[in-house]
N, C-alpha and C positions, 0 to 999 in steps of 0.2 A: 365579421364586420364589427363597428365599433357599435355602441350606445346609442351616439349621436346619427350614427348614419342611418339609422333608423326611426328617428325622433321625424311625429309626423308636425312638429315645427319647422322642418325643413321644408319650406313652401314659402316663397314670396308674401309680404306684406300685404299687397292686394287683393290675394286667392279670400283671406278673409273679413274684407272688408266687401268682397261682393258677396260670399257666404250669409253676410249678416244682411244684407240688402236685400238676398235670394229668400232667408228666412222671415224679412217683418214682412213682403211682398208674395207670398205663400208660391214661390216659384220652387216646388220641388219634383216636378213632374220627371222623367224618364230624360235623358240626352244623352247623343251621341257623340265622343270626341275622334278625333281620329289625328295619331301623329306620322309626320310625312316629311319628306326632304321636297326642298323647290327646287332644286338643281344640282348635277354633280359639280362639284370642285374642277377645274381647270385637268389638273393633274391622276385623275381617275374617272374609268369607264363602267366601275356600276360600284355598290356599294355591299356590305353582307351585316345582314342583320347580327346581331348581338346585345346579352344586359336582359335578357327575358327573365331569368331566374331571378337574378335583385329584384325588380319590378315587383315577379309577385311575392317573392319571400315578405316585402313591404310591404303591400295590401295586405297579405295576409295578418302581419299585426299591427296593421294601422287601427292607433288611439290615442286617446290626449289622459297623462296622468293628471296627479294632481299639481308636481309644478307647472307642467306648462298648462294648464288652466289657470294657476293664479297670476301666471306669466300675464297671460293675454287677459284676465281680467284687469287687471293694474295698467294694460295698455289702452282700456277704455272700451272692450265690445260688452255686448251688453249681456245683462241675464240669460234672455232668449237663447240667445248664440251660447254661450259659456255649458247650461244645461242641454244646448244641441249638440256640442262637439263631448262631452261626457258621456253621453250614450253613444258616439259615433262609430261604429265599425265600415269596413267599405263590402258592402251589399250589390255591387253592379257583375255586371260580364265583361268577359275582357278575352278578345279573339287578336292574335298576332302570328306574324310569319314569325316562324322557327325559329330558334338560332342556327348561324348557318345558312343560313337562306340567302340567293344572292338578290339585291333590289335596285328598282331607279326610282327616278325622282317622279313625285306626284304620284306614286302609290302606296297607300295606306298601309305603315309597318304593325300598328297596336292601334286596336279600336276598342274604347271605352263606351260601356253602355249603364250607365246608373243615373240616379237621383241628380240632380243637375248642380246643387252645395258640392258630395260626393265627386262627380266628377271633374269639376271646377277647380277643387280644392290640392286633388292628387297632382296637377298637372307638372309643377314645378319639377321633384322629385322623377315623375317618369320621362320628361325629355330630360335631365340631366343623368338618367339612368341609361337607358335606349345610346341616348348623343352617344356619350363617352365610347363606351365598349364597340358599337359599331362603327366609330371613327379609327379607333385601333387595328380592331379585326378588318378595316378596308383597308389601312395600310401594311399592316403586315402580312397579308397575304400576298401581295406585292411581292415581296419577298420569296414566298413558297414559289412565286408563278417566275422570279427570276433566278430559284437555283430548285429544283422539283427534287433533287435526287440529294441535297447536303441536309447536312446536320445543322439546324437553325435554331439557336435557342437566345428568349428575352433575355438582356442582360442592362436591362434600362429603370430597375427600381430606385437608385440613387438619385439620378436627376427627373423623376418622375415628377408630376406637380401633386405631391403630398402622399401620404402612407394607402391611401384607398385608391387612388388612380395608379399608384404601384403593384397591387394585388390584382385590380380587375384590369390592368392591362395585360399582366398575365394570362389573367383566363383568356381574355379577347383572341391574344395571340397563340393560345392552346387551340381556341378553334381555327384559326386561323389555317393552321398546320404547323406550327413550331413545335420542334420535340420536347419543350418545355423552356423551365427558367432556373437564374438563379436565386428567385428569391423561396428563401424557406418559405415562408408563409404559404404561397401558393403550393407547395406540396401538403401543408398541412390541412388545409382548408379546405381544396378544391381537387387532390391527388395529383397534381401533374407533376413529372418526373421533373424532379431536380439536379441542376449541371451545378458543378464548382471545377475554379483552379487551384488561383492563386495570384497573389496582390503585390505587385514588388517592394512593396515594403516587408514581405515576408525574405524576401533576397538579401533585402540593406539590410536588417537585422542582424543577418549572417555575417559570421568572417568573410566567408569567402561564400561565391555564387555552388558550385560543386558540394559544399556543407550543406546549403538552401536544398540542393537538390536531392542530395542523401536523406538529409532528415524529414523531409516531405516525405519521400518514396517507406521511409519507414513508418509514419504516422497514418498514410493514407495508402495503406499498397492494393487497395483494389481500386483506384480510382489516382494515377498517378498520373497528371498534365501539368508538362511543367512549362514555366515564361520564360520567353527565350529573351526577352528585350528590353532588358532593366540596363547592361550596360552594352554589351555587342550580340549583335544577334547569331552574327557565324560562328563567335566563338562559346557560346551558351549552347548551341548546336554541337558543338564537336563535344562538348562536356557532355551532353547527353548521349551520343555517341559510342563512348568510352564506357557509361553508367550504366545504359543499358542490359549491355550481357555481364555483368555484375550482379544484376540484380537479378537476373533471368536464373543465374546459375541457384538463386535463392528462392525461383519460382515466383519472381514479381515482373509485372510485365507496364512498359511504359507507355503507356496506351497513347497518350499524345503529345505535342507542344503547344503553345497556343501563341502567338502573335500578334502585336497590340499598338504598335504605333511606325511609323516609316513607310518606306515604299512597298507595301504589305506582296505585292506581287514578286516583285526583284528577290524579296527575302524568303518570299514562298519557294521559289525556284534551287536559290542557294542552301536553303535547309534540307528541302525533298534531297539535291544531290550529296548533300554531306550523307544523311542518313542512308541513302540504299546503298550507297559507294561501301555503308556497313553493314550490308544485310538486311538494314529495319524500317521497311516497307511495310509494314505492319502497325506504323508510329503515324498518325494523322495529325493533319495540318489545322490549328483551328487559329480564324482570326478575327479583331473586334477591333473596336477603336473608329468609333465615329461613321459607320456602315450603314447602310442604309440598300435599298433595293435595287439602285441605281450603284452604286459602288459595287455592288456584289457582281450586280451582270455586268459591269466595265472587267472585273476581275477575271470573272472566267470566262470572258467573251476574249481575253487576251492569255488564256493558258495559262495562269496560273495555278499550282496544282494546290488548291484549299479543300480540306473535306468538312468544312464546317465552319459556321458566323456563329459569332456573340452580336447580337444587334441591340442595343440599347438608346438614346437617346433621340436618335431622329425617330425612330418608332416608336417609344412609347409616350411621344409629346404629339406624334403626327406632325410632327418640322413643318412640311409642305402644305400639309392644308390640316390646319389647325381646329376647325371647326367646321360642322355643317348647319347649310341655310335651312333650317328645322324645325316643325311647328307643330304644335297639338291645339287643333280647331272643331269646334264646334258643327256639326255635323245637321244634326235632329236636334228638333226638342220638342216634346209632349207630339211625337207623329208627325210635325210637320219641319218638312226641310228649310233650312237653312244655309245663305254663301257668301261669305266677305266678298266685296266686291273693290276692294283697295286696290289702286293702281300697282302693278307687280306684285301683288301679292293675292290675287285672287283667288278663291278657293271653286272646287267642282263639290254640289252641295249632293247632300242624302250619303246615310251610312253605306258603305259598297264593299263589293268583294273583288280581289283580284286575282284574274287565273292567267297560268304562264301554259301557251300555246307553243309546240315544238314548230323550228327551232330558235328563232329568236321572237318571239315577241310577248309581250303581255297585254291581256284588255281589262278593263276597269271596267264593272258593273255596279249597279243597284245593288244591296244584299238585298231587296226584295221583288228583285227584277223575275217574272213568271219560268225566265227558263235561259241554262246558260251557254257558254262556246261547248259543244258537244265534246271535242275532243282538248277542252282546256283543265289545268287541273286547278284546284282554288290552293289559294296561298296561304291564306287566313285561315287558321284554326281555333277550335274553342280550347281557352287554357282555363278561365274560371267561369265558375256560374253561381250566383248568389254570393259574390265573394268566394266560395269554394273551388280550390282546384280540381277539376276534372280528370288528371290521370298525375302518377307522379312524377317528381321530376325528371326531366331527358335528362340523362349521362352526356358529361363532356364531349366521349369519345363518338356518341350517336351526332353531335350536333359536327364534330370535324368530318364526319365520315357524308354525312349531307352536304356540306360545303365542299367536298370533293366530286360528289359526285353532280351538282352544280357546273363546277369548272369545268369539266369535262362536256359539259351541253352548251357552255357559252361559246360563240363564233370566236374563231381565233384569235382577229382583232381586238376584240376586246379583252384577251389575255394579254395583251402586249401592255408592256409599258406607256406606250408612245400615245398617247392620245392623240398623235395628229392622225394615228391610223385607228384614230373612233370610225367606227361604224353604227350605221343605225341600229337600234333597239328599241323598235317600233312598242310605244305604252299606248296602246287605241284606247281613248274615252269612250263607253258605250253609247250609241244615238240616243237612250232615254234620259242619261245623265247632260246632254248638252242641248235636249231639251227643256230639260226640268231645272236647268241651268236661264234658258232665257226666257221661261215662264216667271221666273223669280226676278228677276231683272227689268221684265215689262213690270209687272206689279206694283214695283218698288220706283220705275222712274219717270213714272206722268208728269210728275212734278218737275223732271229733269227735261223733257222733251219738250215740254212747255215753255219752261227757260232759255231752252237751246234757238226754239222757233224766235222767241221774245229778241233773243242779243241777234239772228239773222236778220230780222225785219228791221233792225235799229243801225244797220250797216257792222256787223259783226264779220270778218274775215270769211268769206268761204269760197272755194273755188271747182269748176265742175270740169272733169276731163274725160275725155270722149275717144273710142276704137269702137271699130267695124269689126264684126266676122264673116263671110259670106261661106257656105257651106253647102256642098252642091252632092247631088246621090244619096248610096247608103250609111251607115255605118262604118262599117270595112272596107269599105269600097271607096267610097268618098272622100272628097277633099275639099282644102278647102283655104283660103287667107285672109288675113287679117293685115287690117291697114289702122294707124293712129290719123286724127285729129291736124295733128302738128307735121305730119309726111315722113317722122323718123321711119314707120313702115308702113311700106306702098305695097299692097298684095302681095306680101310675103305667104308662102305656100305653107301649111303645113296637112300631114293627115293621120290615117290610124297607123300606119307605120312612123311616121316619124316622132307618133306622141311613145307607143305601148312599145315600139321595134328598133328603136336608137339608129332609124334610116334619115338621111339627109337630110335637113329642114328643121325649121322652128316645132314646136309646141307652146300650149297655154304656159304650162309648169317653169319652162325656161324661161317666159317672160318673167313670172310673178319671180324668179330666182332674180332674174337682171333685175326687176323692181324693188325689192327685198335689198338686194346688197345697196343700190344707188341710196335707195332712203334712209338703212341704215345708215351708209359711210356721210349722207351730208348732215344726219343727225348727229352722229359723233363729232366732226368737225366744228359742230353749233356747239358742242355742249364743253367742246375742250377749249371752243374761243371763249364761251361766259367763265372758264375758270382759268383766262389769261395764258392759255397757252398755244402755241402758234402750231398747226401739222403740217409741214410740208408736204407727206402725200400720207393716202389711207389705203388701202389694198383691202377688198371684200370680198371674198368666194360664199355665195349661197348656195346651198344645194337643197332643193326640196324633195321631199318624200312624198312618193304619191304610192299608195297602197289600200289596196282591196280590203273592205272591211266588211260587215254583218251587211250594214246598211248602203254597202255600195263602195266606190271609187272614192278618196279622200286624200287630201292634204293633210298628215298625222304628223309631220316634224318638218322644221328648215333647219339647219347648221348653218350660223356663222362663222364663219375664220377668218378673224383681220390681221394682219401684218401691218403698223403704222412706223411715219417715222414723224417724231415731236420731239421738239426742244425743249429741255427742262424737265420732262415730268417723271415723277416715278411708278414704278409698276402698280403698286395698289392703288393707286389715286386714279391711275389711267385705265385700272378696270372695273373702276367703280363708276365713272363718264362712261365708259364703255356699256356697263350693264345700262344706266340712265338712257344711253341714248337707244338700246334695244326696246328698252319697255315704250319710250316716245315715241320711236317712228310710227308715223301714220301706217305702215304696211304693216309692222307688227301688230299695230294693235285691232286690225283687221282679221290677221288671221285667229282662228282661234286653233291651230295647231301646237305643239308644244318648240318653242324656238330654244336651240343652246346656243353659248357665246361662246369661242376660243378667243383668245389676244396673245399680241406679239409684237415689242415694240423692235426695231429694228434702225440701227445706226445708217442702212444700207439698204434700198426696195430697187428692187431690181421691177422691169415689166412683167407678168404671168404671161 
C-alpha cells in the first residue's frame, strides 16, 4: 500500500473539528460505532464482507507525524487538539465478521469500541475501507455463483478507479473465488496467482500474426495463450492449429487461446471445432472483453464451450451497483445507548451481536443481552483489543474457503442471479433491542407529543378508521370475521387454518399486505406527481413475513415489487421517489418490520 493510504489525514474535515469540540468539552468517555448497510442494492441478495485486513493494518499504525501536525496546525485547531493527536495511538476494540462472511442489511459488519475523539476520528477511513472491498467481493462472486466450475480471473486493473482500488479489487475478488489476476502487484503483495496473455499490440508489432505467435511460444513456453482476434478469429485459430504440434514436437504445449471481442459464443464454437478436428482438445477457450456475470451465464446457458473469463471492468468498478447505502453510527457512549431517529435513516440503538441461525436466518441482539439463540452462531468476533490484534492475520485462502462454505448454506434463491427470485432472509431484531429502542424514543419525544396534541386541537389533519374482528371458540378450533367501517368487508371468514395452513379465506397478514401495497402505490403516485411526472398505472405486490421468533409470532419483513409505467422519467430518479415514497407511506412507517423495495419501470403492465 502507498504512504498516503495510510496517512491518518485521510479522514474528512469534520472528524476533527468535533475531535476538537470532544476535547475542550472533556467528552472522552468509552463509544460504540458500528458500521452497517441500510439495504441491499436492487440487483443483489446479500452481500460478503471484505477489507478487514486494511482496517486493522491502519489502526495498527494510526498517528499523526510531524507534517501533518504542522498541517493542521496552520489550519487553525488549536494547541489542545495538535498535543492530543501527537500522542494519539488508537487504543479501542474492534469486533467484525470475517472476511468472507456472507451479510444483509442492518447488521452490524465492524464494531468500534474506544475513547469517543478515537472512534469518531477513524470513521472516514474505515467505511471507505470495509465499502470498497465488500462491494467488489459482492459482485464478483456473482461470477463464481454464474460459472462454479471455470477459470475466473480479475482482469480489470486498467480501468479500475485508481492504483489502490486496482490492487484491493484484486484481493476482493481472490476472496470472492476468482483464481486470481492479472495485475502483478497483487501477486506480490497479497500471493494470488497471477494470469497473463497477451495485448494485440504485441500481434501489430509483428510481420505477420504466425511470427507473433512463434516468438511468444519461444519467450513464454510454459505459459503459452495466445489472441486469436486482432484481425480473424478463424484464421488465427487455424495458425494455431498448424503451430501447435510444432511446438509439441519441441516439448511446448499451447495451453490456451483467449478471445476478446465479437460474438464471443459463435467464435467460441468455430474455434473449439477447428482445434479438435486437430486433435487439441487439450487447448482451452478463455474469453474477456467487457464480461460480467450476467454475460457469462447468457454464454453458457447457450453452449458455448469457454473454459475461462477474463472479467474486468464491470467488476472491478461494480458497473450495476456502484455503491452501498453504508454507515458507521454511533452506538453507546459512556454505557448509555444511543439511536438516530432520522426519517429513513433510523438506527436500532445499543452495541449488539449477530448470530446466523440454520438455515436462513439471522437475529440481532444486545452484546450485553444475559443469554443468546441457543443454537445460533455469533458473527462478530474480536480482531483487536487495546488497539492490539488478538491472533494473526487470516490467510487469503482461509477467508475464500469461509465464503464457500457460506454459499453452500445460503437458500438457492438467493444464489441466483435473478433478484426477482429474492427470497426472504429473515434478520429478527431482538424484543430487548425494539424495546430499548422505544424507551429512547419516549424519552426524547414529550416535546414532540405535545406538539403533535397542540397542531390536532388547532384543526391539524387527522383521520380515524375503524374494522371489526369477531372471534368465536378456541384457538385452533375457532373462527372468526372481520368486517371494515366502510362495508369493503362484511364478515369475511377467516381462521387458524387459513392464517398458519394457506386454506381458503382471508388472514390479518394479507390484509396488512393489501394495505401495505395500496398506501405504498398512492404514495408513489403523490410523489412522482410533486416531481411533474404523470403514472399511468403502478402495480404493487406486498408480501409480508410473518415468522416465529424468541418472543412470539412477528411481522420481521414486507417485500415490495412495483412494476410502473411513467412518462418521462428515468430509472434512477424513479427509484429514488420510489424509495421516498416507501419511507412516507403511513403503513410503512407503522410497521416496524424491515421493508425492501424492488422497481420496474415498464413501457407495457399488463393485469397480475
Amino acid at each position: 500500500m502507498t504512504e498516503w493510504s495510510e496517512n491518518a489525514l485521510l479522514s474528512d474535515s469534520y472528524e476533527f473539528a468535533m475531535l476538537q469540540a470532544y476535547l475542550e468539552h472533556e467528552m472522552e468517555r468509552t463509544a460504540v460505532f458500528e458500521f452497517f448497510v441500510r439495504r441491499l442494492p436492487s440487483s443483489r441478495n446479500f452481500l460478503v464482507a471484505a477489507g478487514l485486513e486494511q482496517l486493522v493494518t491502519y489502526l495498527e499504525g494510526f498517528h499523526f507525524g510531524p507534517d501533518e501536525l504542522e498541517w493542521l496546525s496552520r489550519s487553525g485547531y488549536n494547541r489542545k487538539t495538535i498535543d492530543y493527536l501527537r500522542e494519539l495511538r488508537f487504543e479501542g476494540d474492534l469486533d467484525a465478521m470475517p472476511e468472507g462472511t456472507v451479510f444483509f442489511p442492518n447488521e452490524p459488519v465492524v464494531q468500534i469500541s474506544a475513547p469517543l475523539p478515537q472512534a469518531q476520528l477513524i470513521e472516514t477511513r474505515l467505511i471507505n475501507t470495509i465499502h470498497f472491498q465488500s462491494i467488489i467481493a459482492s459482485k464478483a462472486v456473482r461470477a463464481t455463483l454464474a460459472a462454479p466450475d471455470k477459470l475466473l480471473v480479475d482482469f480489470g486493473a486498467r480501468r479500475a478507479h485508481g492504483g489502490e482500488a486496482a490492487l484491493l479489487a484484486a484481493r476482493a475478488s481472490y476472496i470472492a473465488g476468482f483464481s486470481g489476476s492479472s495485475l502483478a502487484l497483487a501477486g506480490k503483495v497479497f500471493g494470488i496467482p497471477v494470469f497473463g496473455t497477451m495485448a494485440h499490440s504485441f500481434i501489430q508489432a509483428h510481420r505477420s500474426e504466425s511470427l507473433a505467435f512463434e516468438n511468444f511460444a519461444d519467450s513464454m513456453p510454459h505459459n503459452i495463450v495466445l489472441l486469436l482476434d486482432t484481425y480473424d478469429t478463424e484464421r488465427a485459430a487455424e495458425k494455431v492449429a498448424r503451430l501447435a504440434p510444432m511446438l509439441a514436437r519441441k516439448g511446448r504445449r499451447v495451453s490456451g487461446v483467449r478471445l476478446d471481442s465479437g460474438n464471443l459464443a459463435q467464435h467460441a464454437r468455430k474455434v473449439r471445432a477447428i482445434l479438435d478436428a486437430q486433435g487439441l482438445q487439450s487447448i482451452r477457450i478463455f474469453a474477456s472483453g467487457g464480461v460480467d456475470e450476467r454475460s457469462i451465464e447468457n454464454l453458457l446457458a447457450s453452449g458455448a464451450p469457454i473454459d475461462g473469463f477474463g472479467v474486468g471492468t464491470l467488476m472491478t468498478t461494480s458497473a450495476d451497483a456502484p455503491y452501498l447505502d453504508s454507515a458507521y453510527k454511533i452506538q453507546e457512549y459512556d454505557g448509555q445507548a444511543t439511536r438516530k431517529r432520522s426519517e429513513g435513516k433510523a438506527t436500532w440503538p445499543g452495541a449488539k451481536q449477530v448470530y446466523r441461525i440454520a438455515p436462513a436466518r439471522d437475529y440481532v441482539s444486545l452484546r450485553a443481552a444475559p443469554h443468546s439463540p441457543m443454537d445460533g452462531v455469533p458473527l462478530l468476533e474480536p480482531v483487536m483489543r487495546r488497539g492490539k490484534r488478538v491472533a494473526p492475520p487470516v490467510p487469503l485462502n482461509e477467508s475464500r474457503q469461509r465464503l464457500r462454505e457460506e454459499l453452500e448454506r445460503l437458500p438457492d434463491a438467493l444464489r441466483s442471479l435473478e433478484s426477482t427470485r429474492r427470497t426472504p432472509y429473515a434478520v429478527t431484531i431482538a424484543p430487548e433491542i425494539l424495546e430499548l429502542a422505544a424507551r429512547l424514543d419516549a424519552s426524547e419525544a414529550s416535546g414532540a407529543r405535545s406538539l403533535l396534541r397542540l397542531e390536532n386541537e388547532t384543526g391539524y389533519p387527522h383521520m380515524k378508521r375503524t374494522a371489526t374482528a369477531i372471534w368465536k371458540n378456541g384457538g385452533k378450533t375457532g373462527e372468526g370475521s372481520l368486517s371494515t367501517e366502510s362495508g369493503a368487508l362484511s364478515n369475511a371468514s377467516y381462521s387458524f387454518l387459513t392464517r398458519f395452513e394457506n386454506k381458503v379465506g382471508t388472514n390479518p397478514e394479507e390484509l396488512v399486505a393489501a394495505a401495505h401495497a395500496g398506501c405504498f402505490s398512492m404514495a408513489l403516485s403523490s410523489e412522482l406527481e410533486k416531481a411533474s411526472f404523470k403514472s399511468d398505472e403502478i402495480m404493487t405486490h406486498a408480501t409480508v413475513i410473518l415468522e416465529k421468533t424468541s418472543s412470539g409470532w412477528s411481522i420481521t419483513r414486507v417485500d415490495l415489487d412495483v412494476t410502473a409505467r411513467v412518462q418521462g422519467v428515468e430509472y434512477e430518479q424513479f427509484l429514488k421517489l420510489a424509495e421516498d415514497a416507501k419511507s412516507n407511506c403511513p403503513i410503512s412507517r407503522l410497521l416496524r418490520a424491515e421493508i425492501t423495495l424492488k422497481c420496474q419501470l415498464s413501457a407495457e403492465l399488463g393485469v397480475a
